[in-house]
N, C-alpha and C positions, 0 to 999 in steps of 0.2 A: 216618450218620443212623439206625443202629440204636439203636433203646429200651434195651434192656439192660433183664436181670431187676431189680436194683436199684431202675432208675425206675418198674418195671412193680407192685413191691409197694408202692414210695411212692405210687403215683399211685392204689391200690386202697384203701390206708388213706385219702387224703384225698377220693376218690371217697367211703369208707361216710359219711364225716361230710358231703358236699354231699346225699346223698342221704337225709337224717335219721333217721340211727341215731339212738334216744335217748340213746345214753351221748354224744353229742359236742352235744349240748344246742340243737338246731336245730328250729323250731318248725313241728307236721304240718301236713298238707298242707289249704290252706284249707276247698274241699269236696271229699270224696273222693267217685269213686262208687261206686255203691249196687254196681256189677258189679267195684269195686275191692281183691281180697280173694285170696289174700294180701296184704296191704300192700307199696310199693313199698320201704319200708325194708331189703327182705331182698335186693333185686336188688343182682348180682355185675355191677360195672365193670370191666374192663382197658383201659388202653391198648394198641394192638397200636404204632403207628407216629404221631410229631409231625412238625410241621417241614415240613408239605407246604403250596403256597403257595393260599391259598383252594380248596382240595379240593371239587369239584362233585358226584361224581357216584363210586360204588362198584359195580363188579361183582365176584361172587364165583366164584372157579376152584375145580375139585374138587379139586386137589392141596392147598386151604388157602392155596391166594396171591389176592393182589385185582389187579384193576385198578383204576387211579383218576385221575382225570382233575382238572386243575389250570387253571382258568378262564385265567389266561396265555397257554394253549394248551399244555401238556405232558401227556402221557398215561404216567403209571407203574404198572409193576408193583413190590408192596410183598407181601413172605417173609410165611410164615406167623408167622415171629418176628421181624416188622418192620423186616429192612433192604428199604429205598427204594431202588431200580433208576436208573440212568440216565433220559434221559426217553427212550421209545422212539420212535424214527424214522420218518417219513414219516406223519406227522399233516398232517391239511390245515392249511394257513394259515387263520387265525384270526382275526375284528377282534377284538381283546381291547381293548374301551373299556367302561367302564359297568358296566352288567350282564351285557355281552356278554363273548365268551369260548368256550372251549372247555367243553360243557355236558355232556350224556348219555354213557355207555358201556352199552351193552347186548351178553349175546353173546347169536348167531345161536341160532336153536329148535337147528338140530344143529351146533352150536359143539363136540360131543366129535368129530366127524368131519372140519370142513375148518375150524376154529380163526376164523371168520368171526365178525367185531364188528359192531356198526352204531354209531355217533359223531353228535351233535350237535351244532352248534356255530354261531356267528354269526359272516355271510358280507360281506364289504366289496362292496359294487355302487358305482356312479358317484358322483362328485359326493358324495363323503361321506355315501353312504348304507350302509345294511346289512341283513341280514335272516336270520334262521333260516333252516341248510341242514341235510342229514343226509348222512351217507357211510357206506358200507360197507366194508369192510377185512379182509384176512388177517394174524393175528396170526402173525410168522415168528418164533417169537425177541426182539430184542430191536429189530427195527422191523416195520411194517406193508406188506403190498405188496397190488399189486392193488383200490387204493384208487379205491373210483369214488361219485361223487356221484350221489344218490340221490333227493335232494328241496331244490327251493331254492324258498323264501318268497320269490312276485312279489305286488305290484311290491317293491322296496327301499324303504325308509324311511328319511328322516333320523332321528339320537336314540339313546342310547345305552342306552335301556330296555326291558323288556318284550320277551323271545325267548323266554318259556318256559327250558326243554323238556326233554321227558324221552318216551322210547321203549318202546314195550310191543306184544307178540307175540299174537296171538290162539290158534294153535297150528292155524289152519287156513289158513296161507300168506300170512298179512298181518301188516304192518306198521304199528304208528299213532304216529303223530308229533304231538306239543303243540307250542303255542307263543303267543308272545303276538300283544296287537293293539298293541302297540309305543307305548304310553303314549297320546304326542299324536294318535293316531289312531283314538281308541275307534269314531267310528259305521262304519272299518271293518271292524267286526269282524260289523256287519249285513248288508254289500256282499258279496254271493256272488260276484262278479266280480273278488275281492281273496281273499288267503291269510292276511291279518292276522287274528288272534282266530276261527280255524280248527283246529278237531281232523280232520289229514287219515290217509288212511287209503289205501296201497300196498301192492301184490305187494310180495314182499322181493326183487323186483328192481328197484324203483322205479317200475314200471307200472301203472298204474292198473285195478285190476278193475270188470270190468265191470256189477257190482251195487252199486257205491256209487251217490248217491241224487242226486246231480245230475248222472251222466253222459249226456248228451248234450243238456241244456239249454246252448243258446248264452250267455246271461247267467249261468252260474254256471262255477266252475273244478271241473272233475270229482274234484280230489282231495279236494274236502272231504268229512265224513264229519258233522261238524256243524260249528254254527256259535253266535256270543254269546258268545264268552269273552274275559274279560280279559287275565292272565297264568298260566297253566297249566303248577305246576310240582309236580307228581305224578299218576301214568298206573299205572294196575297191572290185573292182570288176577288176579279171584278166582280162582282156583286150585282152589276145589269148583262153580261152577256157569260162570266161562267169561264171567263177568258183565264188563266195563270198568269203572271207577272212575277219576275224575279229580279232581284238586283245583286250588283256583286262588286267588292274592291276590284279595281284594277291595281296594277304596283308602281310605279312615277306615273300617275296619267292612265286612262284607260277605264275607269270604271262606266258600268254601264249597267243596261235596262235590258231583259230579253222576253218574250213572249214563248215560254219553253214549249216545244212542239214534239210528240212522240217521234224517239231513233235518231234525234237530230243531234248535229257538232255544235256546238257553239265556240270553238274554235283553238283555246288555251292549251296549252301556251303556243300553240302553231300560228296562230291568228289572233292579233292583241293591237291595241291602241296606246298601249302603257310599254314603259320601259325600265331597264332594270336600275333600279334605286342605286347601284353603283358606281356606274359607269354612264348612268342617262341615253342609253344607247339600247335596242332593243337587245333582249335576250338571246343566247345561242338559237335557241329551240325555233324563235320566230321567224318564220320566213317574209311575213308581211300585214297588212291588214289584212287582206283580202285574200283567202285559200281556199283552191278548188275542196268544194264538201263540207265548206263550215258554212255558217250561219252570222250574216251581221246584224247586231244588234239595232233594237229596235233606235236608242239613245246613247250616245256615250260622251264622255265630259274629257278631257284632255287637259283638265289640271280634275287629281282629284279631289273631290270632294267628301271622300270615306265615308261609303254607302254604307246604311245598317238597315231599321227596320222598317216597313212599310205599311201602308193603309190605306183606301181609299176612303172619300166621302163621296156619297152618291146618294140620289133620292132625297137631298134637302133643296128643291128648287126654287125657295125664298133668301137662301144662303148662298153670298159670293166666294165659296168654296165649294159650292157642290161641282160635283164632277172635275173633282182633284185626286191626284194620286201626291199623301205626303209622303215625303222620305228622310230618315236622320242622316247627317252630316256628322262623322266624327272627328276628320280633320280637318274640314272649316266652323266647326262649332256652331250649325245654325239647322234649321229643318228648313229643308226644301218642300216647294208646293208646285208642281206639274198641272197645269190647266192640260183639260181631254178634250179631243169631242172626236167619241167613240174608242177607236185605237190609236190613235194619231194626238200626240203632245202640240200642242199649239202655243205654249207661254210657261216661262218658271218665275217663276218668285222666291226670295228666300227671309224667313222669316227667324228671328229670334238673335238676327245677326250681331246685337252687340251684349248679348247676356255671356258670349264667351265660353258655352259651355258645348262639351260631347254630346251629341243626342244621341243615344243608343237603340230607342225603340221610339216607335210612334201609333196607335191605337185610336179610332175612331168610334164613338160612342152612337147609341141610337137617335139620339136628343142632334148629333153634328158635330159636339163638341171635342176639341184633339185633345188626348192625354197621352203625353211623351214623356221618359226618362232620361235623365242627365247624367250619362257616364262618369262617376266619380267617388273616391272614398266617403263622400258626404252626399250621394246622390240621390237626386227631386225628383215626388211624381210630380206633375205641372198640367194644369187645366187651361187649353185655349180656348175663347169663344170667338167664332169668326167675327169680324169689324159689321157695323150693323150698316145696313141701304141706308139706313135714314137721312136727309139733309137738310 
């Protein structure tokens, strides 16, 4: 399952022509923005590795190998020059139906010391139900030991939609976990006394600290950290102020950006921008955008763009992508790029626009460089180099 150089210069000639070089006669980009400059036409494609079966989720190792996780439920590690490893050993079982599957790979804050992942993934309960769980794991080699569950979405759900989820570290001993409110269950995503459409938030040993904001209310589950989300499939932590950032589908229209704040609404499905896929009409549940006690989003798009994974780049200040927040697009098939300055979104760009493909996860490297996975039975890690200053 090695790329070979060969496919790796073919796949970079016909990456410059998707990515509209004007010598391959491809027409620019509809609006650019204002914060889009150098233009994306100069941005550097590789393939690193194909062939992987709906690829979910990328972690980067400092040797230059990844880990990547395969909704199936397979978790690989893939060479810095893209041979694909066996699938490594002792992953939890996995409902792999739907949407569901083997989801997040994250390493541990000191993952250079005892090689510690955390995994997310959807969990089979009774009676044909399931639910977002997370796990923690020692990376040995070419399997996993010492694999202990960490967090399991109660109650279970029937439905084989909306798990979220993606994992992100604060750097002060906590761990926060997304995930969805499992489609057919949106008002519980307002029921505190449920985990559905809950951003919760654990010691990284899966114990609950004890300044999260509904500990020790009897009517609410201590792990939440917030509440009001639909399906929540990017989580990152800014990297200069320590800020959280989340992102989530909306369902016709609606998806959005929020800065999750402890105890807070974020407002679903009472408070929505999107409407329902049937009828194009807002949902029962909705009473409008705007409801006393929820929270509006920092951003939110009104066609969506099918939010998935996120990343910042930050601290490359010779790079005209530093201080960008990317984001995968799975129902316009492109990664978005959010220009910052601080908290405040100032310009989007959208990159990758005529390659066609789901991006499912997107990861930013030490070096600047973006590595993103392409949602599909035949699914690409792919190496961006940001477009150079030079002229």
């Amino acid at each position: 399952m090695n790329t070979g150089a060969t496919r790796q210069r073919r796949l970079v000639a016909a990456l410059a022509c998707a990515l509209a070089l004007p010598a391959c006669g491809a027409r620019p980009a509809e609006t650019p923005a204002p914060s889009a400059s150098p233009a994306t036409t100069d941005a550097h494609v590789i393939e690193i590795a194909h062939g992987l079966d709906h690829p979910w989720a990328v972690a980067l190792l400092d040797d230059g190998s990844f880990l990547v996780t395969e909704r199936p439920g397979r978790l690989r590690r893939i060479s810095a020059n893209g041979a694909i490893s066996a699938p490594i050993r002792g992953v939890p079982e996995v409902w792999a139906q739907g949407q569901g599957g083997l989801l997040d790979v994250a390493l541990a804050p000191d993952f250079a010391h005892n090689h510690r992942i955390y995994l997310s993934y959807s969990e089979a309960g009774p009676d044909g139900s399931a639910g977002t769980a997370a796990a923690s794991a020692t990376l040995d080699g070419d399997a996993l030991r010492d694999v202990r569950v960490i967090y399991r979405q109660q109650p279970k759900a029937v439905g084989p939609n909306h798990f979220g989820s993606r994992i992100a570290f604060d750097g002060k001993g906590h761990v926060f976990i997304s995930q969805g409110e499992r489609f057919s269950y949106k008002i519980y995503a307002q029921q505190l006394d449920k985990l559905q459409g809950k951003l919760v938030r654990l010691n990284l040993d899966g114990s609950v600290p004890a300044d999260n904001p509904f500990v020790g209310r009897k009517d609410a589950r201590p792990e939440i950290w917030t509440y009001g989300h639909r399906n929540m499939q990017g989580l990152a932590v800014d990297p200069r102020t320590g800020t959280l950032w989340e992102s989530e589908h909306g369902p016709l229209g609606g998806d959005e950006i929020n800065l999750p704040r402890a105890g807070k609404n974020y407002g679903w499905p009472i408070a929505s921008y999107g409407m329902d896929y049937g009828t194009g009409r807002p949902y029962p549940e909705t009473r409008g955008t705007h409801v006393d006690g929820t929270e509006q989003p920092l951003k939110y798009w009104k066609k969506s763009p099918g939010l998935s994974g996120m990343a910042f780049c930050v601290g490359h200040p010779g790079s005209p992508w530093n201080d960008s927040l990317f984001l995968g697009a799975l129902a316009d098939g492109n990664l978005i790029r959010l220009s910052l300055d601080g908290d405040r979104i100032v310009g989007e760009e959208r990159l990758l626009t005529d390659l066609g493909a789901r991006i499912r996860d997107v990861r930013v490297g030490k070096d600047g460089n973006v590595y993103v996975l392409t949602d599909a039975d035949d699914g690409r890690l792919l190496r961006l180099q940001a477009p150079s200053t030079a002229r």
